[in-house]
C-alpha positions as CSV (number, residue, x, y, z in Angstrom):
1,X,6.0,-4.2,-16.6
2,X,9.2,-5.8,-15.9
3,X,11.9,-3.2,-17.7
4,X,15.9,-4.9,-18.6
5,X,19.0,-3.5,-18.4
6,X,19.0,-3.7,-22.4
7,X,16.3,-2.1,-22.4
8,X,17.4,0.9,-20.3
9,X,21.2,1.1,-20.3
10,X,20.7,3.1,-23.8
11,X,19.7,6.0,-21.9
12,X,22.3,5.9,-18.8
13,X,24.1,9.4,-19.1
14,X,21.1,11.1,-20.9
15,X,18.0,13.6,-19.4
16,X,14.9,11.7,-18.8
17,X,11.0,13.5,-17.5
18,X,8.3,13.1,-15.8
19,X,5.2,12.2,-17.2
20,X,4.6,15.9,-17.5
21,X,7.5,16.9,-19.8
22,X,9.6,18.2,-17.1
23,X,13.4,17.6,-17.2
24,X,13.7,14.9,-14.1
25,X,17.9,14.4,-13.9
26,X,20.2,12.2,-15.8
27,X,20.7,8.3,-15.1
28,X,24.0,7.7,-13.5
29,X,24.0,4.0,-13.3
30,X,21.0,0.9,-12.8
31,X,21.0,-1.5,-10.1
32,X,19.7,-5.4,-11.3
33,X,19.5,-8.6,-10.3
34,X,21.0,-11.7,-11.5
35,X,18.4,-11.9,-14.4
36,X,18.7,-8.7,-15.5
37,X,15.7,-7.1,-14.5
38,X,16.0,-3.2,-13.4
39,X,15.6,-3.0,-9.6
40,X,16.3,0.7,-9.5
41,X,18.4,3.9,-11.0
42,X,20.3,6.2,-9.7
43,X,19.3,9.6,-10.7
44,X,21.1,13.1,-10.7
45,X,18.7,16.0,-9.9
46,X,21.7,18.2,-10.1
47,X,25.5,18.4,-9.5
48,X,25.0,17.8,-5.7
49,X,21.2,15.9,-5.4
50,X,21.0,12.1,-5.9
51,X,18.1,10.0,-5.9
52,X,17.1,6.3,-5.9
53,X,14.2,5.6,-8.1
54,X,12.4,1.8,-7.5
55,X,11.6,0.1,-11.0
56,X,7.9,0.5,-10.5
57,X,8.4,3.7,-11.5
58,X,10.6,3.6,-14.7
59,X,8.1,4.0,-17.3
60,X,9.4,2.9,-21.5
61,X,7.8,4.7,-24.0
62,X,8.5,5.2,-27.7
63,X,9.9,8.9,-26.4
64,X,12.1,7.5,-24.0
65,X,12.5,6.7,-20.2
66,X,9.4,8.3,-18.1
67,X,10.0,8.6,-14.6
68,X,6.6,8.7,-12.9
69,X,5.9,10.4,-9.5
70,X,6.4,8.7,-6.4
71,X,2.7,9.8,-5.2
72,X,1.3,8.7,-8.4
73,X,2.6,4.7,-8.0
74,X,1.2,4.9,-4.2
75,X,-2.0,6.1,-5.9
76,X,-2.8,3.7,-8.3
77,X,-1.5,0.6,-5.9
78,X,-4.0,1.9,-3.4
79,X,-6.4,2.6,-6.2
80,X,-6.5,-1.5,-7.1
81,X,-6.5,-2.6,-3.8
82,X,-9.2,-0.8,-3.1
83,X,-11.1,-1.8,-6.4
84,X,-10.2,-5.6,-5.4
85,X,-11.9,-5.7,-2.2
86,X,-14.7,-4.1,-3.0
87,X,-15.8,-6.0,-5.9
88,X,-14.9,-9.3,-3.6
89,X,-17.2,-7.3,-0.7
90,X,-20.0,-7.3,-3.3
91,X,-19.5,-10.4,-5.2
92,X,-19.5,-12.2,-1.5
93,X,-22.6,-10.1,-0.3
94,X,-25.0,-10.6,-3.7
95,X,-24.3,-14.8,-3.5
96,X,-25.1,-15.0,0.5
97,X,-28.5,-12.7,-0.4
98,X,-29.4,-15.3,-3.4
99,X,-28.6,-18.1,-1.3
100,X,-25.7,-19.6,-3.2
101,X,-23.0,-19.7,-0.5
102,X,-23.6,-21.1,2.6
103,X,-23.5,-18.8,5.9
104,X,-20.4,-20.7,7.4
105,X,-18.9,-19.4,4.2
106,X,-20.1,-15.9,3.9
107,X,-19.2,-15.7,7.7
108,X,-15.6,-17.0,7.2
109,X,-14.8,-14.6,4.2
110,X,-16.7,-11.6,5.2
111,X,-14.4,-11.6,8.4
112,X,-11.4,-11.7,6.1
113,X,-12.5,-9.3,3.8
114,X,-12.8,-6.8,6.6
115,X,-9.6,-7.5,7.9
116,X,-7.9,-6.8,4.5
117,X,-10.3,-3.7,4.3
118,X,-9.0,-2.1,7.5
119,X,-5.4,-2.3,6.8
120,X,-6.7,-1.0,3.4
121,X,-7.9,2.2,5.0
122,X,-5.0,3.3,7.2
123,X,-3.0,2.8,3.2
124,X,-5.8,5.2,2.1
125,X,-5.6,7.5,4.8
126,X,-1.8,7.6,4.3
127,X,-2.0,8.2,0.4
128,X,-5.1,10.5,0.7
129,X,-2.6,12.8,3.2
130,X,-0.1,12.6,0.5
131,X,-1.8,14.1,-2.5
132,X,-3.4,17.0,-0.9
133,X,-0.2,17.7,0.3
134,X,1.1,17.8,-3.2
135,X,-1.6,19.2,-4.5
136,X,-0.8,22.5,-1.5
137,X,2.4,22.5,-3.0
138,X,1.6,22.5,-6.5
139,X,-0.7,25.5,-5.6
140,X,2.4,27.2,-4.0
141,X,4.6,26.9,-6.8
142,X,1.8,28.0,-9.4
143,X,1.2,31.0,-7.6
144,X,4.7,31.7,-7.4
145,X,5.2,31.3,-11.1
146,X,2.0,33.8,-11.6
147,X,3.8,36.6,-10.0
148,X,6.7,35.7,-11.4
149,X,4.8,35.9,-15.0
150,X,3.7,39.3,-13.6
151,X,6.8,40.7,-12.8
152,X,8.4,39.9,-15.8
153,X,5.7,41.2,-17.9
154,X,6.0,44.5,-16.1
155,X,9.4,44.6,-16.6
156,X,9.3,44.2,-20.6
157,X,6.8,46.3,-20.9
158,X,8.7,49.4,-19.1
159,X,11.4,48.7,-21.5
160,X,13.8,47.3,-18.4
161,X,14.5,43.8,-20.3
162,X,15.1,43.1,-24.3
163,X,12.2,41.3,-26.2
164,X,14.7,38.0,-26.7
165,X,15.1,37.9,-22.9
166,X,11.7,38.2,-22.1
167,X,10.6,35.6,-24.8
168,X,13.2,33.1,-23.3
169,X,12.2,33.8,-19.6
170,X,8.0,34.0,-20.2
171,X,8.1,31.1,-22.4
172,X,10.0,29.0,-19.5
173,X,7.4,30.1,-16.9
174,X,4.4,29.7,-18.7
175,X,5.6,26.1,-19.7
176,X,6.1,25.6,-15.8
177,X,3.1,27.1,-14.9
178,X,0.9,24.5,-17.8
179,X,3.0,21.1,-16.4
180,X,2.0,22.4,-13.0
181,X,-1.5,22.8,-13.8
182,X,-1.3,19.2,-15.4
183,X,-0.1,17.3,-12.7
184,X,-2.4,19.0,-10.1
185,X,-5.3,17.8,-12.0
186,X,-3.8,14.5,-12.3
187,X,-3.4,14.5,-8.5
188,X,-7.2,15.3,-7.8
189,X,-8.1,13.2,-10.3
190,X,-6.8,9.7,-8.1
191,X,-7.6,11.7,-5.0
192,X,-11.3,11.9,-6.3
193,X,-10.8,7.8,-7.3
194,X,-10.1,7.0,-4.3
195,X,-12.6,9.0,-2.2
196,X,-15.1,7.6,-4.3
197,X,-13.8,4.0,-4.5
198,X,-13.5,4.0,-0.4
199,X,-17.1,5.0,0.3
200,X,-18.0,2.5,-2.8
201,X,-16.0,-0.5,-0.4
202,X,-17.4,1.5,2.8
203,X,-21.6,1.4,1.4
204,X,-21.3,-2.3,0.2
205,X,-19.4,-3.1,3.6
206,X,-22.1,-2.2,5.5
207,X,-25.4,-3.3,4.0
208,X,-27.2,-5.9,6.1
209,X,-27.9,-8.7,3.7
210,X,-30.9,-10.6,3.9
211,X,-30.7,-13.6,5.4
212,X,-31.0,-16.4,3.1
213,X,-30.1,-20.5,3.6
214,X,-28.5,-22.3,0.3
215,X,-31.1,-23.3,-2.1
216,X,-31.8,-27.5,-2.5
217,X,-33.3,-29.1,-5.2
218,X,-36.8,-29.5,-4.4
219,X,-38.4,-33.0,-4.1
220,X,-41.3,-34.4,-6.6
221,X,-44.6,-33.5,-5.2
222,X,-46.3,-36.7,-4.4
223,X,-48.9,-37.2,-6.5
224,X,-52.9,-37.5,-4.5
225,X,-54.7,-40.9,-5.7
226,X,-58.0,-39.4,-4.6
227,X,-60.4,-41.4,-3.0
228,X,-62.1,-44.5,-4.8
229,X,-65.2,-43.8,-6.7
230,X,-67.8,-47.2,-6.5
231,X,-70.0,-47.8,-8.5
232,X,-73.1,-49.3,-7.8
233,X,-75.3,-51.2,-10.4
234,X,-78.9,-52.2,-9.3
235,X,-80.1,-55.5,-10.5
């Protein structure tokens, strides 16, 4: 979805999230092009942390801007590649075995679908590395919140921090610790899509298919005369 500087310049000096809920930065200024179309914003993490965010990852929704995660885009571009090519695998595979394509054909596109599929699985490779590497760190920093959790509730309950304190702190953690827990899933969930959508590609990729030569029409039978019955009349 192509997203205008009308449509976003609205929200320049304001917070913006993640998918997640979670406070992202504020939108210093947007870079266009001629037509107007968003090519990126620039986005304060903090007083001292800037980042450049591509347009394919500004998100409109009726709540505001959404600024997805970077892993999330590489996901789901991998995620339709992947989809593509194996549906074309098995599209080319199931006309060659009924005979409705050629074999100079099947030949000809099978070799470029495997091409496309190789440079496909060194993306996959790459991507697959980067949401288990997330997904460590999301571990990390849920565990941390746990004994953060911990530590606070011992500390409220030993009388060493007021009630209002502790409400303000253990409601900020345990809101961290939920989007955490959100996102994690969501990262497994595409990790799991693409596992499965790779070996999907993979299977179909390598099935021998039964050899098969393009159907013709088949000519009229010629129809048998029979041999010539005489008859003889005796006089």
């Amino acid at each position: 979805m192509v997203v205008t500087i009308d449509q976003i310049e609205k929200f320049m000096g304001q917070n913006v999230k993640d998918e997640y809920g979670r406070i992202v930065g504020k939108i210093l200024t947007v870079f266009t092009d001629v037509s107007g179309n968003v090519e990126s914003v620039e986005i304060a993490y903090n007083d001292f942390s800037l980042e450049r965010v591509d347009s394919e990852r500004i998100k409109l929704t009726p709540d505001g801007v959404v600024i997805l995660a970077d892993w999330k885009v590489k996901a789901m571009s991998t995620e339709n590649k992947l989809d593509r090519v194996r549906r074309r695998i098995r599209a080319v595979e199931e006309l060659y075995r009924k005979g409705s394509i050629p074999g100079h054909a099947y030949e000809e596109i099978k070799a470029k679908l495997e091409a496309q599929f190789k440079t496909i699985k060194e993306e996959v490779r790459k991507v697959k590395d980067t949401l288990r590497r997330r997904v460590n760190d999301l571990e990390d920093q849920i565990i941390r919140l746990e004994k953060d959790i911990s530590n606070l509730l011992v500390l409220y309950m030993s009388n060493e921090v007021s009630e209002s304190s502790y409400k303000a702190a253990i409601d900020y953690l345990r809101d961290a610790k939920a989007r955490n827990v959100e996102e994690k899933k969501d990262v497994e969930k595409h990790l799991d899509l693409i596992t499965k959508l790779e070996s999907e590609a993979a299977s179909t990729h390598r099935a021998a298919p039964i050899h098969t030569t393009v159907k013709e029409p088949a000519e009229a039978p010629v129809q048998s005369e029979g041999p010539i019955q005489v008859q003889i009349i005796e006089t």
